[in-house]
C-alpha positions in Angstrom: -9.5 26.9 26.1 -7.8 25.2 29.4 -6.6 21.9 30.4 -6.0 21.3 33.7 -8.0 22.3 37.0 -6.5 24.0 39.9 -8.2 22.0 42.8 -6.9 18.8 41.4 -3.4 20.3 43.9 -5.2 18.8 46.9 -6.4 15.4 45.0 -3.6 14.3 42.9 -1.5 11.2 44.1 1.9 11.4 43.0 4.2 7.6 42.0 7.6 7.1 43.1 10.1 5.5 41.4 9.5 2.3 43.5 6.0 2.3 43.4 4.9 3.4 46.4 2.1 5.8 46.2 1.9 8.1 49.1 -0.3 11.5 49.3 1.8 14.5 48.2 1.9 17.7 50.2 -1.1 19.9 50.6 -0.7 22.9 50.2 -1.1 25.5 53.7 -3.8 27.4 51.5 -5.4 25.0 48.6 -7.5 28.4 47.6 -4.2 30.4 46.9 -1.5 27.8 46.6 -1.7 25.0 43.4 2.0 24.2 44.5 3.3 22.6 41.0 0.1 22.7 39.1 -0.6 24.6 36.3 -3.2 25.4 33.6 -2.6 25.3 29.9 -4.4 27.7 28.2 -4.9 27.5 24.3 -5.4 30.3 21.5 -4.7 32.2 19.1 -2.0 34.6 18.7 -4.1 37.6 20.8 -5.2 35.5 23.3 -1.2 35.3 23.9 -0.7 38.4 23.8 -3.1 39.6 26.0 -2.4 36.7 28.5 1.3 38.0 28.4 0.7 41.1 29.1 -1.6 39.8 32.0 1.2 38.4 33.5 3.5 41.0 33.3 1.2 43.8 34.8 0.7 41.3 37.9 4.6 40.3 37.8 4.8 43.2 41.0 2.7 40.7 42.6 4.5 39.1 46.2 3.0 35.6 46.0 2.8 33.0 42.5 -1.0 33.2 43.0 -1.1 36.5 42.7 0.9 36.6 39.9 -1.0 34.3 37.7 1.9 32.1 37.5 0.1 28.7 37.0 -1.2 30.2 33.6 0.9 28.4 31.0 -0.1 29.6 27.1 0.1 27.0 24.6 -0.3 28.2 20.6 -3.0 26.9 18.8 -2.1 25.0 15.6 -5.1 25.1 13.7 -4.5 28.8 13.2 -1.1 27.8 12.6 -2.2 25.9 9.8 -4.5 28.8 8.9 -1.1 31.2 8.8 0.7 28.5 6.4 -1.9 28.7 4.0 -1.9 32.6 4.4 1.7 32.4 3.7 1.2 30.6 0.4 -0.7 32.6 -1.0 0.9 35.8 0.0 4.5 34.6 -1.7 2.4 33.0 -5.0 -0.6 34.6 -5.3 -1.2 38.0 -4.0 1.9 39.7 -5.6 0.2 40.9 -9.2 3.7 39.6 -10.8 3.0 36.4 -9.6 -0.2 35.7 -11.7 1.5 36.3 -14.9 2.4 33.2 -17.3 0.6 30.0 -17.7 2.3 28.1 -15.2 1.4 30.5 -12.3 -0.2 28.9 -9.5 -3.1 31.0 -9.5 -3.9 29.6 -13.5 -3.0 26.0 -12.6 -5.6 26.4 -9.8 -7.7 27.5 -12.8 -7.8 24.1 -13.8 -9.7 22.6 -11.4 -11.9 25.2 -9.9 -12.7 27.7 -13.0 -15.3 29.5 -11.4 -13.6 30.4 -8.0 -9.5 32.3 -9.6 -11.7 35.8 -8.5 -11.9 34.3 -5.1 -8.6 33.3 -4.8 -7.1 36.5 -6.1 -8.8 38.8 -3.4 -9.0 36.5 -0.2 -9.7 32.8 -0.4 -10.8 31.0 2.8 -8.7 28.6 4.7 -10.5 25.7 3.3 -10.0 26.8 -0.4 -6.4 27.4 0.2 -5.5 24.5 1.9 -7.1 21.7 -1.0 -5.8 24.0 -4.0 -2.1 23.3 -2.0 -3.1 19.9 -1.5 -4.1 19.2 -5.1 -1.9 21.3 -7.0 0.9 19.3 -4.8 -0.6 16.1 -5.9 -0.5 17.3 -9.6 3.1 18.8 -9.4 4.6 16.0 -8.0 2.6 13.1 -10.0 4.6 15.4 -13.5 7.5 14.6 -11.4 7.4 10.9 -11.6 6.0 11.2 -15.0 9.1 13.2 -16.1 11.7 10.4 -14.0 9.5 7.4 -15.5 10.3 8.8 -18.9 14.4 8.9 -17.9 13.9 5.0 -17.3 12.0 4.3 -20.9 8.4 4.1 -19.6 6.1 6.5 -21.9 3.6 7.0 -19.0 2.8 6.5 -15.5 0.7 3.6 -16.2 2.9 1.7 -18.0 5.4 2.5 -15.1 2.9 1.5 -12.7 2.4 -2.1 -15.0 6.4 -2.6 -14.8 5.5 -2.9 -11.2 8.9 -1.7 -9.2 9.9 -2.8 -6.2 10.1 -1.2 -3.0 13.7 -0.7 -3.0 13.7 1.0 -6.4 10.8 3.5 -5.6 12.8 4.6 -2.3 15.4 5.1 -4.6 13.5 6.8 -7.2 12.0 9.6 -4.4 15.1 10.3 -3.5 16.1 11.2 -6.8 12.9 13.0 -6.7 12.9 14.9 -3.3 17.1 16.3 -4.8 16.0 16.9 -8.7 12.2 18.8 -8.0 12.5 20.1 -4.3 14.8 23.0 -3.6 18.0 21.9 -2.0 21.5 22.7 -1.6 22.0 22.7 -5.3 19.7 25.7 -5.8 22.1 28.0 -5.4 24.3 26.9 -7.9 21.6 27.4 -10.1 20.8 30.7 -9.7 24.5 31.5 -10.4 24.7 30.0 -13.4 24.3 32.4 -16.5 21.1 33.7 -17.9 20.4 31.3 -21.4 21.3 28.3 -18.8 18.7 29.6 -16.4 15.2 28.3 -15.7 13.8 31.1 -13.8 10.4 29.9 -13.6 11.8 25.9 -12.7 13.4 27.7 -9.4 10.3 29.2 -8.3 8.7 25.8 -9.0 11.2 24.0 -6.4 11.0 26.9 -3.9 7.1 26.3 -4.5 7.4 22.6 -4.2 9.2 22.6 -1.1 7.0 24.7 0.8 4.2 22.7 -0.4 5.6 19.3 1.1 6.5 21.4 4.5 2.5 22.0 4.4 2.2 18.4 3.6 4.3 17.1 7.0 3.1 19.8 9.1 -0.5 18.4 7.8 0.1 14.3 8.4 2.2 15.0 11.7 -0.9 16.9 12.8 -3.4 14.2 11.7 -1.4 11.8 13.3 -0.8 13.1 16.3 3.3 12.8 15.8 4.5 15.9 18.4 8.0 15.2 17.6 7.6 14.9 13.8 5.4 18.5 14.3 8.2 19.6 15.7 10.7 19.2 13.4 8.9 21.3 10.5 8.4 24.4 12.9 11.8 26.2 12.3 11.6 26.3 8.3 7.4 27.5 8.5 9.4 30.2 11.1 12.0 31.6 8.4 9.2 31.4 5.3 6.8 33.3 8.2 10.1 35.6 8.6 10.4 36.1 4.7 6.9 36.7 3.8 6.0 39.1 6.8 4.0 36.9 8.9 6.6 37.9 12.2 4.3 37.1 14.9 3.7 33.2 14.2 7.4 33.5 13.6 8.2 34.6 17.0 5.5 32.5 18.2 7.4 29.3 16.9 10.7 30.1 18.1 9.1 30.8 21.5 7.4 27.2 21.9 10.5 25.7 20.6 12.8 27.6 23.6 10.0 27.1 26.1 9.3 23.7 25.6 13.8 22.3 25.2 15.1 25.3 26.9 12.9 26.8 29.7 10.1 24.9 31.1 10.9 22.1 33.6 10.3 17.7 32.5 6.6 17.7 34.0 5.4 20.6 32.2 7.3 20.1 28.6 5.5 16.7 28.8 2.4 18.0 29.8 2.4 20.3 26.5 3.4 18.4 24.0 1.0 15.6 25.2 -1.9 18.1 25.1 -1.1 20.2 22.2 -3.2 18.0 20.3 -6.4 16.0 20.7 -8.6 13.1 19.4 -12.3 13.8 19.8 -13.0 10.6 17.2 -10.2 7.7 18.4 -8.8 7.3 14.5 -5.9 6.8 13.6 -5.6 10.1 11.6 -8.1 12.0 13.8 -5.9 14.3 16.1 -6.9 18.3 15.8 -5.2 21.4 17.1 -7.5 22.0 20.9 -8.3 25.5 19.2 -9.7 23.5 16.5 -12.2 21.8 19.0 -13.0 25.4 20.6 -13.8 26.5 17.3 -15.8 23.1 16.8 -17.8 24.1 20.0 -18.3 28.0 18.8 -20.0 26.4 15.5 -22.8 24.6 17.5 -22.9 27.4 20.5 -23.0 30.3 17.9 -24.9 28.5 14.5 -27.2 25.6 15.4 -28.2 26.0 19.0 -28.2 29.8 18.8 -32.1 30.2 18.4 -34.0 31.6 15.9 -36.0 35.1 15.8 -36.4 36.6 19.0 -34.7 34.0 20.3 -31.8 34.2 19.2 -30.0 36.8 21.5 -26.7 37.0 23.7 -28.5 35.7 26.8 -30.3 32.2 25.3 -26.8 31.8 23.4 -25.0 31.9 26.9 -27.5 29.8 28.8 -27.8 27.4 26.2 -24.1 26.6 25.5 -23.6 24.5 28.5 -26.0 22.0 27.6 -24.5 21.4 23.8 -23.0 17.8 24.8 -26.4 17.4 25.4 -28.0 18.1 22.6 -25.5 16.6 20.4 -25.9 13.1 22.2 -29.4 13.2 22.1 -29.7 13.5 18.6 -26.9 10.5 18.4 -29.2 8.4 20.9 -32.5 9.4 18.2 -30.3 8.5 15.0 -29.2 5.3 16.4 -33.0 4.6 17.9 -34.0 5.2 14.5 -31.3 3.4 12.4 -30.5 6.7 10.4 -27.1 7.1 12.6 -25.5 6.7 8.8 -27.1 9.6 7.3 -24.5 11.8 8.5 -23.3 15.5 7.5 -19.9 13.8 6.6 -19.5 13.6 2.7 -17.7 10.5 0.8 -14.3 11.6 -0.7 -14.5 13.2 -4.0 -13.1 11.4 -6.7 -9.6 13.4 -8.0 -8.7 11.2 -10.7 -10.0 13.1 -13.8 -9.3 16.5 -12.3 -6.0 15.6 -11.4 -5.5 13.9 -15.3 -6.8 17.2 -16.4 -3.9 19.3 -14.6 -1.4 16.9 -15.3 -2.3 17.0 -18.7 -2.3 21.0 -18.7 1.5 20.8 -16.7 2.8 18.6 -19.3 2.0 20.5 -22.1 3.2 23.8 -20.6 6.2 22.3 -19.2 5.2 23.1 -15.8 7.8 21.1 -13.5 10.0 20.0 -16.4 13.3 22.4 -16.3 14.0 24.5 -19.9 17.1 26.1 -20.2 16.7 29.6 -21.1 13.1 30.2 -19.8 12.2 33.2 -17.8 9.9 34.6 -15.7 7.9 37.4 -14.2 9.1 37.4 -10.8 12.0 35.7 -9.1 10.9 34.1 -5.5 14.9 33.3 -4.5 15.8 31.0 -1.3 12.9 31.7 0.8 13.8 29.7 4.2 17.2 30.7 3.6 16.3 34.3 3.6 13.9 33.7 6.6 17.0 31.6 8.2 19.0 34.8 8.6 16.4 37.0 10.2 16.7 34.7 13.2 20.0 34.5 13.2 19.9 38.3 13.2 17.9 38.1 16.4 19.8 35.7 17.8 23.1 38.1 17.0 21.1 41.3 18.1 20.0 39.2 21.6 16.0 40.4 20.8 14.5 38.1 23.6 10.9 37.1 21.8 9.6 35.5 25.3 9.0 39.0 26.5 6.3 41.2 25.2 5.6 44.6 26.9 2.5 44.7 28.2 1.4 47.3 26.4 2.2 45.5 23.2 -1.1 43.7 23.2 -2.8 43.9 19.7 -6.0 42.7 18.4 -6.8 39.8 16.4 -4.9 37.0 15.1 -2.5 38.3 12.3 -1.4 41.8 11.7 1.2 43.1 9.3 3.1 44.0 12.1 5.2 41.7 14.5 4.3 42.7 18.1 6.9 45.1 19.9 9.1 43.2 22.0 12.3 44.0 24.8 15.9 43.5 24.4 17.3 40.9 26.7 20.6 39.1 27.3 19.2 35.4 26.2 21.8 34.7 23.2 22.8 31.6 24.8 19.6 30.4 24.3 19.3 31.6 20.7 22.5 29.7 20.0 21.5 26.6 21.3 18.1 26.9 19.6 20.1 27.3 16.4 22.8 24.7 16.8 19.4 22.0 17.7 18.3 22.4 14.3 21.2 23.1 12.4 22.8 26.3 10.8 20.6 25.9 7.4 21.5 29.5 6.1 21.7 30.3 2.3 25.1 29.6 0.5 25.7 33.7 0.4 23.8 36.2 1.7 23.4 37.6 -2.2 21.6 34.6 -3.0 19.1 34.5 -0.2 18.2 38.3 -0.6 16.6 36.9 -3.8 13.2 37.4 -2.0 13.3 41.2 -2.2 12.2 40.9 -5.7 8.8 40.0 -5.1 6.6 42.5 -5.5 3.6 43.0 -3.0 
């Protein structure tokens, strides 16, 4: 999908600082000349690739136009959000060692959607994946504050919830909760502690509880169309893409983040991170990834307005899907000529409360989030963004320069096993200042953060 048109070179009025407006240049040749105009052009992973190697098989080229420069790639982040979920459940539910014990996430998902662990086991859809993470975080950390009311002398959360706190003290109290539940900087020191003071299965529970709340920001800033808040979460989904073998969206992330502070002039940095994400609704929480609109469009183009029978071939699909605004607003202008605009295909929340009172009930009688010295378990996850952290800074050390792809390195589809092959270049000044905006968050000692190698896929 693009933003942007080309003739808009030969329209466009630019502002100077003291607001005088005066026509900009034309260029000699509007057909063959955009001067600083460009297209954004949203995807997935291959359309990248493919748009990369595009551009370096026309690099030879003697004039911009020629070689495609005004085509700027911009990754889509609903299929980012589509590899985070991926990424879940390859680290806690597609290793076989994983599924073992009671407080497994694939048997705590088994609490609230009996009928669909086969599912989940083989290969759940994006949909699945991301509520069980949603509600299974809900259900971890609501044991949380059970377990920290309990430290305070309330029996339940209700009667902590009666006591009515203050503001002040539940700040106070998630703090305690984000450095007692989430994996921190203490983590390490537990893992080197000995064996009968150990809670192996508590450490995979805080390496699983932090991962879940980087879903849950990556999720809100998306909704609410914070960029720089996005932002911020992309370097620690990079290191767990890193550890659990996702290396493309890896690279992917670490290239928008040099691009958009390192490389690409003011004008054009704005212009991506202000179009990254879209509105179609005007709520508050309504912002979507622009591949998510595409694939919006392919549901009515592909599904509903496709024709039926005979009909229903590639050259009525094409003809028909410019006229899908259409259809769609007639059938508004019927609903609201009718007054049925509030039968809708838009469902009513479901109500969580006793599902989430049955898995909180199930958690606190297995001791799910509560830590028990001496407890082992069947597989041992280690520091996951800490392992993740020092393949980059390998990269960074090695100078592997992930802006350039070969251009025969273009791959099909949107997530291979494989990371895509890329060149060796001399960009380590941008690697370290890529690092250094971030911070160095590498694991206490590289022993500790090879913890991940004992997965087992």
């Amino acid at each position: 999908m693009c933003v942007g048109d080309p003739s808009e070179a030969v329209n466009t009025v630019a502002g100077l600082e003291n607001n005088e407006r005066t026509e900009p240049t034309v260029p000699t040749n509007p057909l063959t000349d955009i001067g600083n105009h460009v297209i954004l052009v949203f995807g997935d992973l291959g359309t990248g690739d493919h748009l990369r190697s595009l551009l370096a098989s026309r690099s030879e080229e003697r004039t911009h136009w020629r070689q495609l420069r005004w085509l700027v790639y911009v990754m889509g982040l609903f299929h980012l959000k589509m590899a985070c979920v991926d990424a879940i459940w390859r680290l806690f539910i597609r290793p076989v060692n994983t599924r073992k014990g009671e407080n497994s996430l694939i048997n705590l998902i088994g609490r609230i959607r009996e009928r669909e662990t086969g599912k989940f086991e083989s290969k759940p859809t994006f949909r699945q994946m991301h509520d069980a993470t949603q509600h299974i975080g809900v259900g971890t950390r609501l044991e949380a504050w059970r377990l920290l009311a309990r430290t305070r002398g309330y029996s339940s959360l209700e009667a902590f919830a009666a006591a009515r706190p203050t503001f002040t003290q539940l700040v106070e109290y998630s703090e305690i909760l984000a450095s007692t539940y989430v994996a921190g900087r203490t983590f390490h020191a537990e893992r080197r502690k000995p064996d009968q003071e150990r809670d192996k299965h508590h450490e995979n529970m805080l390496q699983m509880q932090k991962i879940f709340l980087l879903y849950e920001e990556l999720t809100y800033a998306m909704n609410t169309g914070d960029i720089g808040r996005l932002e911020t979460v992309f370097i620690p989904w990079s290191a767990i893409f890193f550890a659990c073998g996702k290396h493309r969206y890896a690279n992917e992330l670490l290239r928008y983040l040099k691009n958009v502070y390192f490389v690409y002039p003011e004008g054009l940095r704005r212009a991506v991170r202000y179009n990254i994400l879209a509105n179609p609704t005007g709520k508050s929480d309504g912002f979507r990834g622009i591949d998510w609109m595409l694939e919006h469009q392919n549901l009515y183009i592909k599904r509903i307005y496709c024709g039926s029978g005979s009909n229903r071939t590639l050259d009525h699909i094409i003809s028909q899907s410019p006229l899908i605004e259409v259809y769609k607003e007639t059938r508004r202008e019927f609903e609201e000529m009718f007054d049925i605009n509030h039968n809708g295909t838009q469902h009513s929340k479901a109500n969580m409360e006793r599902t989430f009172l049955r898995l909180t009930t199930y958690m606190e009688q297995y001791g799910t989030v509560e830590r028990i010295a001496g407890r082992g378990s069947t597989f041992a996850l280690g520091d996951l963004v800490g392992s993740g952290m020092n393949q980059i800074y390998a990269k960074f050390k090695q100078g592997i320069d992930t802006d350039t792809v070969a251009p025969t390195a273009v791959v099909e589809g949107e997530d291979l096993e494989q990371d895509a092959e890329a060149n060796t270049g001399d960009n380590e000044d941008d690697w370290g200042d890529l690092i250094g905006l971030f911070g160095d968050d590498l694991g206490d000692d590289e022993e500790e953060v090879e913890g991940v190698a004992d997965l087992e896929v």
